[in-house]
C-alpha positions as a printed Julia matrix, in Angstrom:
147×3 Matrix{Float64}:
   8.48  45.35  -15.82
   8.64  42.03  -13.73
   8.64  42.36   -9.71
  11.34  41.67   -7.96
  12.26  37.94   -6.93
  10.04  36.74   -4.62
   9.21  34.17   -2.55
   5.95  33.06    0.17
   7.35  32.14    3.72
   4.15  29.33    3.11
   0.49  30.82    4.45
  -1.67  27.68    4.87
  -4.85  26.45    5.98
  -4.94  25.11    9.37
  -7.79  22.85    9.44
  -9.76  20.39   12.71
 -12.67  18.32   12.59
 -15.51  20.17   13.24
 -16.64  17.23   16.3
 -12.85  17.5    17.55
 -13.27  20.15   20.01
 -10.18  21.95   18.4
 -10.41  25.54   17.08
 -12.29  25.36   13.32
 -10.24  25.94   10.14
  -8.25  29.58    9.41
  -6.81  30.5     5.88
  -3.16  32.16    6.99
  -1.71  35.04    5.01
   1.91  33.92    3.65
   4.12  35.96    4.9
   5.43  37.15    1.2
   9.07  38.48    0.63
  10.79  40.41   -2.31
  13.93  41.59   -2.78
  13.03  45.2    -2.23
  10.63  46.98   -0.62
   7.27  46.95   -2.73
   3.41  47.66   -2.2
   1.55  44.55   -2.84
  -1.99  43.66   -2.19
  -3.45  40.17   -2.41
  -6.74  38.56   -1.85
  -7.31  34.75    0.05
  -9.8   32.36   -1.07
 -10.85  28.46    0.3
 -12.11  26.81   -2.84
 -13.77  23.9    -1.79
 -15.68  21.32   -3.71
 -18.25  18.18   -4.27
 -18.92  16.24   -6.45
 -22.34  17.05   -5.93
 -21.82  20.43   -6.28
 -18.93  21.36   -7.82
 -16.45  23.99   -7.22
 -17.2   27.1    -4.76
 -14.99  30.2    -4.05
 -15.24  31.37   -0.56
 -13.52  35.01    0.37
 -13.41  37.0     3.1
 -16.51  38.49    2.05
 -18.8   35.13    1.72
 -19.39  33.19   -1.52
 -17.85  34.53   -4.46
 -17.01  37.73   -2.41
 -13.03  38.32   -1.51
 -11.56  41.63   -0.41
  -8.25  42.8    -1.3
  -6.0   43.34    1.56
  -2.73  45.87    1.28
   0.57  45.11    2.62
   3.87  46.5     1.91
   6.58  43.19    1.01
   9.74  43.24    2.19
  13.05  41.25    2.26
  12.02  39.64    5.63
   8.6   39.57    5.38
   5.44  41.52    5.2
   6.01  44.97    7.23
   2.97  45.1     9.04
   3.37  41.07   10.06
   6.88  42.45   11.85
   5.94  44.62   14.3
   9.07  46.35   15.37
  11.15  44.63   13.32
  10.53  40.94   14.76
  11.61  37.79   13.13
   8.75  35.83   13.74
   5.48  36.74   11.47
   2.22  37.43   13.3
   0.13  37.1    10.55
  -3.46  38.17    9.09
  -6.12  34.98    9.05
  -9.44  34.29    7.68
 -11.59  32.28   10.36
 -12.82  30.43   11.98
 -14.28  28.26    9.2
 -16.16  25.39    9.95
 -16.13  22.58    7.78
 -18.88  19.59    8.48
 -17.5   16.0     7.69
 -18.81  13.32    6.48
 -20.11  14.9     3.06
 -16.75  14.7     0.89
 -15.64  18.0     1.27
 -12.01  18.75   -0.49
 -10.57  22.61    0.31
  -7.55  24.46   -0.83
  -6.57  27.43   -0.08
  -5.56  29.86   -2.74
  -3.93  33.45   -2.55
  -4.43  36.29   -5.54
  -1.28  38.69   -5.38
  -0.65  41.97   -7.14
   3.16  43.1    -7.01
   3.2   46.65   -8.06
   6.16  47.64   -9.32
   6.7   51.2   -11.28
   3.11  51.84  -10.7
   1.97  48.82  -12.43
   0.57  45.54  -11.39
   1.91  41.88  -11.7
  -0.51  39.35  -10.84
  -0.1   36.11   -9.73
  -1.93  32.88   -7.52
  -0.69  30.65   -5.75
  -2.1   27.38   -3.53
  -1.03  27.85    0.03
  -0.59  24.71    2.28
  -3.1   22.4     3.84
  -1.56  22.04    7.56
   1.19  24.14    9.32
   4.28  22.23    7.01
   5.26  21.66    3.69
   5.58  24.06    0.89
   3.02  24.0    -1.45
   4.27  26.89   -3.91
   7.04  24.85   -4.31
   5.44  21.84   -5.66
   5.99  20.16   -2.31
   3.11  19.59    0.67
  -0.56  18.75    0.83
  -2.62  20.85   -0.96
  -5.92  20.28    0.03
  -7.71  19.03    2.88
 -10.63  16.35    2.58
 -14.14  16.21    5.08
């Protein structure tokens, strides 16, 4: 069984320079949708790399160590992002991250999802965007930032 049509109102990673003076780097939740009400739970990840050292997963957790986070999807939205019903998402984040520049950093942001539909899971990933704009699941936006 497939889950219903879905789509992610875009999560994304809103990123500063660490010397800016502006808030460090947060990994935003998208605010997923389906077409009826169904239990999801996903899981958000910055995968950043070098070319000194290759690729590295970072959860909520540390290194290599994400959590899985529960949420009910619904045709506006994520329930608990909607308190009372509102139109306009307050979100779950993962941050402050800080990021030093200079060393050729490159970060995405990446969210595991499980739709579970008739008691069974779908799972999916998706790259969320790099900056407050754009739509990355849709082939369109940045997708990563660079330090």
């Amino acid at each position: 069984m497939s889950p219903p049509p879905a789509r992610a109102v875009p999560g994304h990673a809103r990123r500063s320079r660490v010397d800016s003076g502006a808030p460090q780097a947060y990994l935003v939740e998208p605010d997923f949708t389906t077409a009826t009400r169904t239990p999801i739970t996903t899981r958000g990840w910055v995968a950043w790399y070098t070319a000194a050292g290759g690729w590295h997963w970072l959860g909520a957790n540390g290194e290599n160590a994400g959590r899985w986070m529960t949420w009910t999807s619904t045709v506006s939205g994520i329930e608990q992002f909607h308190p009372g019903g509102s139109p306009t998402p307050v979100p779950w984040t993962r941050g402050p991250i800080s990021v030093p520049t200079g060393q050729g950093i490159y970060a995405v942001g990446v969210y595991e999802i499980v739709y579970w539909v008739g008691g069974k899971p779908d799972y999916q990933w998706q790259y969320v965007n790099a900056g407050t704009t754009g739509a990355a699941a849709a082939g369109g936006g940045t997708l990563y930032c660079a330090y």
